[in-house]
N, C-alpha and C positions, 0 to 999 in steps of 0.2 A: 473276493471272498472264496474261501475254499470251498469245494463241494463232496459233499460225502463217499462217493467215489475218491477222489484224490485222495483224502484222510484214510481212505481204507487201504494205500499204502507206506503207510505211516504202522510197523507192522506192531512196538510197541504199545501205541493206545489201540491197537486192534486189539491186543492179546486182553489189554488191562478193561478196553471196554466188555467185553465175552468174558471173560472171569466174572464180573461184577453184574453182567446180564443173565449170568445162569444161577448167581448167587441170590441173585434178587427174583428174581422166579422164585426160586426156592424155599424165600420170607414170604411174601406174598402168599404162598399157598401155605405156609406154617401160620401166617398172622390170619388167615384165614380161618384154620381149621381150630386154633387155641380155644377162642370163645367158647365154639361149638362142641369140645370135649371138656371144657370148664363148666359150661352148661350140662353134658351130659352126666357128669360125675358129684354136680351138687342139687342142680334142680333150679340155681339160681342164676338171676340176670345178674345181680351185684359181682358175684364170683364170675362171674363169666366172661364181663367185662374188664377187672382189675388184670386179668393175662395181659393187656394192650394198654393200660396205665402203666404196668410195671418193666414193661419193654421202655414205653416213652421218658420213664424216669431213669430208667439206667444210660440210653444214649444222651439226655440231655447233662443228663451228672459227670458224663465222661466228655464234652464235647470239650471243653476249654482245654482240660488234662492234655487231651487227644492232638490239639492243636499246639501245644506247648512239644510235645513228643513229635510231633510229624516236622517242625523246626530244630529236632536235636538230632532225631536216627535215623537210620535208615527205611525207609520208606515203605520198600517192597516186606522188607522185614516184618516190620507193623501190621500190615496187610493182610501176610501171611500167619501172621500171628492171628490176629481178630477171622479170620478164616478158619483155621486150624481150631482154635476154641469153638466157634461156633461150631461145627462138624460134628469134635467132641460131643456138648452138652446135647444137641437133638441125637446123637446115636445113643447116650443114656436114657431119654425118653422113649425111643425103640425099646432098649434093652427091660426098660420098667413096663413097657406096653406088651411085650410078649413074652413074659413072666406072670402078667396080671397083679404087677405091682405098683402102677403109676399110681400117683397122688396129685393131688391140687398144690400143697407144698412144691414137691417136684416141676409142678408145670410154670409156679410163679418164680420160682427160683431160676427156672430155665432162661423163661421170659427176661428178666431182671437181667441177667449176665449175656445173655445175646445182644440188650441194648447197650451192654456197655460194650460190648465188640463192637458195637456199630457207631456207639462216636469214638470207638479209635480209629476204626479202619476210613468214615468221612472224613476228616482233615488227612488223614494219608493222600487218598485221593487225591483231593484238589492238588497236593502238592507234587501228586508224581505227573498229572495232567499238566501240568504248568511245566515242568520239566522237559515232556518228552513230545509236548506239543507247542510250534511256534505262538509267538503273541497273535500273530496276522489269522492263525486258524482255530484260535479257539471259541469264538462263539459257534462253530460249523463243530465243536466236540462236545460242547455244552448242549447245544440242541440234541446232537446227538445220544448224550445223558439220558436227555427229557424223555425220548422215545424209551429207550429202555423204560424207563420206568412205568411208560402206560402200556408198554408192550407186558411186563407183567402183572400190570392193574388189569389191565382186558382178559388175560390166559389165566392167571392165580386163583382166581376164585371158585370158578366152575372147574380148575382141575384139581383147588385141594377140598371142593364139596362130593368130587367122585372118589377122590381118596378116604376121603372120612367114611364115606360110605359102605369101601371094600373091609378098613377096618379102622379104629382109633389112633393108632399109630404109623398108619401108612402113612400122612403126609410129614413126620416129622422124620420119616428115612430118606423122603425124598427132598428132603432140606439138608439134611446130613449128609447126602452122596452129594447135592449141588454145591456146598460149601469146600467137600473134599476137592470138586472138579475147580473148582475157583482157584483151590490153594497151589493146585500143579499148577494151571496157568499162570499165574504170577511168578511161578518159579522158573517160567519162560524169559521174562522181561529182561535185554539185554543194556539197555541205559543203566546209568550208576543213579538212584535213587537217595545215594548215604545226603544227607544236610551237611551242606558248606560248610568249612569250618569260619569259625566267628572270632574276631576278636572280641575279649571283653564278656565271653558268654558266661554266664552266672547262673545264679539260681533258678528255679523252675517259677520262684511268685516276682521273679525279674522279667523272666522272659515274658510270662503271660502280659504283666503291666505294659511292657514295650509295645506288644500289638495290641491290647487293647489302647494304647495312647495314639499308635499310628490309626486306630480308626478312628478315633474320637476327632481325632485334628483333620479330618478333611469333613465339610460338611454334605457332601452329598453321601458319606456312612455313614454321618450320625441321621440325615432323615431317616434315610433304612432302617438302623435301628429304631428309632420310633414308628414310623409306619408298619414295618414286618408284621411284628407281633399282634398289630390291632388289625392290619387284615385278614390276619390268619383265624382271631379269634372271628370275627362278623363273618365271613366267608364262611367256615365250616361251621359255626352255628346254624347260618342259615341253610346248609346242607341237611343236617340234623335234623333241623325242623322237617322241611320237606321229605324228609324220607321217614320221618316218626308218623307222620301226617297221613302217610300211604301207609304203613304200618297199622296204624290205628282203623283207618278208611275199611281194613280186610280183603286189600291188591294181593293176590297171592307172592309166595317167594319168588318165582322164576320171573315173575312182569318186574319185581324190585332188582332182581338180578340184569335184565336186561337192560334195566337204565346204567348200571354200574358200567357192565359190557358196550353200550354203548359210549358212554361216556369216554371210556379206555379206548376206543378209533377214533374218538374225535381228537383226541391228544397227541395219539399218534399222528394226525395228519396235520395236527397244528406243529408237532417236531419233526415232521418232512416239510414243511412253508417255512418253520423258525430262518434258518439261515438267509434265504430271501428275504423275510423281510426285515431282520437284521440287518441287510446291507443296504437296505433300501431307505430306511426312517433312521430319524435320530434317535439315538437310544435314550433320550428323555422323553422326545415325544411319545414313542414305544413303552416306555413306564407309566406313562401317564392315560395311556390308552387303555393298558391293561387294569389301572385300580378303578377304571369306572367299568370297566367292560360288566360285570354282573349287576349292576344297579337297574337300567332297565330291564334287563334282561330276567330278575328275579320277580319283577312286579305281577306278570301271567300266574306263578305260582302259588301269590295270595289270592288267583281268581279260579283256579281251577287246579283242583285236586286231583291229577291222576297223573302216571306211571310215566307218559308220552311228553307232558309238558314239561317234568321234571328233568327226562332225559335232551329234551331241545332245549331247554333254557342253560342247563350246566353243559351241555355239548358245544354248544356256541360260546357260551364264557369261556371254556375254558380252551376254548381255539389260539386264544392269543398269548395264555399262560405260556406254554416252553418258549415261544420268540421271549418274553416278559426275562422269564427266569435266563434263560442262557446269555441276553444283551446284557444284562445284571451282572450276571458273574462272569461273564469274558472282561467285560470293562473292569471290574473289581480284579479281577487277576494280573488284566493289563499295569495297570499304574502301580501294583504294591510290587515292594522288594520282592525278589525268589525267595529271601530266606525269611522273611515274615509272612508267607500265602494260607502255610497250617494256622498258625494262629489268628489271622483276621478275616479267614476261611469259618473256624470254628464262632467266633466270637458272632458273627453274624447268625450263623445258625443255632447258637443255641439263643440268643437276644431273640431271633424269629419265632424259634418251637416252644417256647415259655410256656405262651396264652395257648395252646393246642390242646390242654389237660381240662382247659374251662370251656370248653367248648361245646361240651353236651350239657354242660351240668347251665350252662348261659340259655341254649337250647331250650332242654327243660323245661328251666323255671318258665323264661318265656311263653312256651304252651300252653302249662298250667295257670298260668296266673290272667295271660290275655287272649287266648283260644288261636286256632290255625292261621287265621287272616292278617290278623294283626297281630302277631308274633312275626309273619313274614316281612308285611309295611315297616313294623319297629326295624327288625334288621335290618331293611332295605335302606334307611335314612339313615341308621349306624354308617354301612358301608358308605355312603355319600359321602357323611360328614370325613369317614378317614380317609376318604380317597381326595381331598382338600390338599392332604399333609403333601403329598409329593407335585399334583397341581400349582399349589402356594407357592412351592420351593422354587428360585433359581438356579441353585446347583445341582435341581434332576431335570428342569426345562433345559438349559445351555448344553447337557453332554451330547455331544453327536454322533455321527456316524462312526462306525469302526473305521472306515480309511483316514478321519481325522481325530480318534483319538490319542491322547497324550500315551505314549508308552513309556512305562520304567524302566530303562535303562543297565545293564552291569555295568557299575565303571571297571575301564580297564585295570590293569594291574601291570605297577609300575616297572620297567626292567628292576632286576636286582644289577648293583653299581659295580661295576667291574674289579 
């Protein structure tokens, strides 16, 4: 197994990971601060809230597209593209914010077309990762993912609540300059990203069928798609709960901040362990580990309400999530064609982020209808029952370690006959 070091002369996914780690900072402190000037500008939680509905419906509505497209063009291009718009649309929000002409219109609209950059530019991804990084080291770049990403879960919040602070449109310049910065770096990337040419390639509701039939036909992708989505919905409901719970209680903001910020180093250090113990457990047994890991772990929550247990009960869950997610998707990358990676890239992730929208409103009801304790115990036995699905399975028990598993192969290419 490679180690992060060694991958960090791999100068490629260097360039492509730091593009995507200063662009992601950049959401993060914009997905941040939406709410809180949707809040400021209407007065309402409803409004407040729909900025981060309408981001999550335009990446989910783009993801399939996005996957079908990241198997036809070129890659870096894509990228570049969904960077470059995005840049665009938050320097129009500048531009409306220091004028003192931004709207709610304006800000959902914004929201809405940045999610759909964002399921172009995810199946680009995976596919230029799979390109420019060997079979053998990609869970050691997948991990590496992971960190990014709670690297700006832990920094985003507290630095786009210091932005919002200085003024309303500070944190949507400094999304705008990090998506600019993202777009030069990819303009670095010296691998050829363009998609293989194909025989027999057809139409765009051809190509999608194709990967989505290539995942349908192995069964350890269709558990995924089943399991995904119902642990996405139990999981983050029962987040919700518990942080509505503290909400309610009257924990002030900065104790609810600090479980977030915690949370974010404990992720991070579970994607500095991911690669170890990737290489150390079977990547089933490691699937399997990971859909119970919150079950005990959430029960303290329905016994005590406050700020401390919620950051040690999700800090420790969520230790094992990056090993979880990067064994998942290294192996997932491993076995599929290079030229079908966008599209059974995408089909996963948008199959996983479906239930994600129901999530508060699951939340919720739960609160209301059966009070703090037992809204927690309900989800808790949720998650139980669906962490079964990949348990029960044979084909997520049997996958093994990365040194034995199955890798997809290019076949070679025949001489031409003299």
């Amino acid at each position: 197994m490679t180690s992060y070091r060694t991958l960090a002369h791999n100068r490629d996914f260097t360039v492509l990971w730091s593009a995507q780690t200063i662009s992601e900072l950049g959401s993060r402190v914009s997905s941040f601060a939406m709410p809180l000037v949707g809040y400021a500008m209407t007065g309402s939680t409803f409004w407040a809230a729909t900025a981060e509905a309408a981001y999550l419906l335009g990446m989910v509505a783009m993801l399939l597209p996005g996957g079908v497209l990241a198997d036809r063009c070129d890659r870096r291009r894509l990228m570049r593209l969904a960077h470059g718009g995005g840049a665009l649309l938050y320097a129009s929000l500048v531009a409306a914010g220091v004028l003192d002409v931004l709207t709610l219109p304006h800000l959902l609209v914004v929201a809405l077309l940045t999610g759909v950059a964002a399921g172009l530019f995810v199946p680009a991804e995976g596919s230029a990762i799979r390109t420019v990084v060997p079979a053998e080291d990609l869970p050691t770049a997948l991990s590496q993912q992971q960190a990014r990403q709670h690297v700006a879960s832990l920094v985003g919040g507290p630095l786009g609540g210091a932005l919002v602070a200085a003024t309303r449109w500070a944190p949507f310049l400094f999304d705008a300059v990090s998506y600019a910065v993202g777009w030069v770096l990819l303009g670095r990337i010296r691998t050829d990203l363009s998609a293989r040419p194909r025989a027999g390639a057809g139409r765009a509701l051809h190509d999608l069928a194709a990967g989505l039939r290539f995942t349908w036909s192995r069964p350890f992708f269709r558990v995924l798609l089943l399991w995904s989505p119902l642990v996405n919905l139990t999981v983050n409901a029962l987040f919700f709960v518990a942080l509505l719970r503290l909400v309610e209680a009257g924990f002030p903001a900065f104790q609810i901040g600090l479980v977030e910020a915690t949370i974010g180093l404990c992720g991070i250090l579970g994607a500095l362990a991911a690669p170890w113990l990737i290489d150390r457990l079977a990547t089933g047994t490691l699937t399997v580990a990971v859909a119970w890991s919150f079950v005990p772990l959430s029960v303290p929550l329905a016994l005590w309400n406050h700020p401390a247990v919620m950051a040690a009960a999700a800090s420790v869950g969520l230790f094992l999530n990056p090993a979880g997610n990067a064994g998942v998707g290294s192996y997932r990358m491993a076995i599929t064609p290079p030229e079908l990676v966008g599209r059974v890239q995408s089909a996963m992730q948008f199959t996983s982020m479906l239930s994600m929208p129901l999530a508060p409103a699951l939340a919720g009801a739960l609160l209301t209808g059966l009070g703090g304790p037992a809204a927690v115990l309900t989800l808790t036995a949720l998650t139980a029952a669906v962490a079964l699905i990949p348990t029960l399975s044979a084909s997520v028990r049997s996958v093994p370690r990365p040194a034995d598993w199955p890798r997809y192969e290019t076949p070679a290419v025949a001489p031409a006959a003299a």
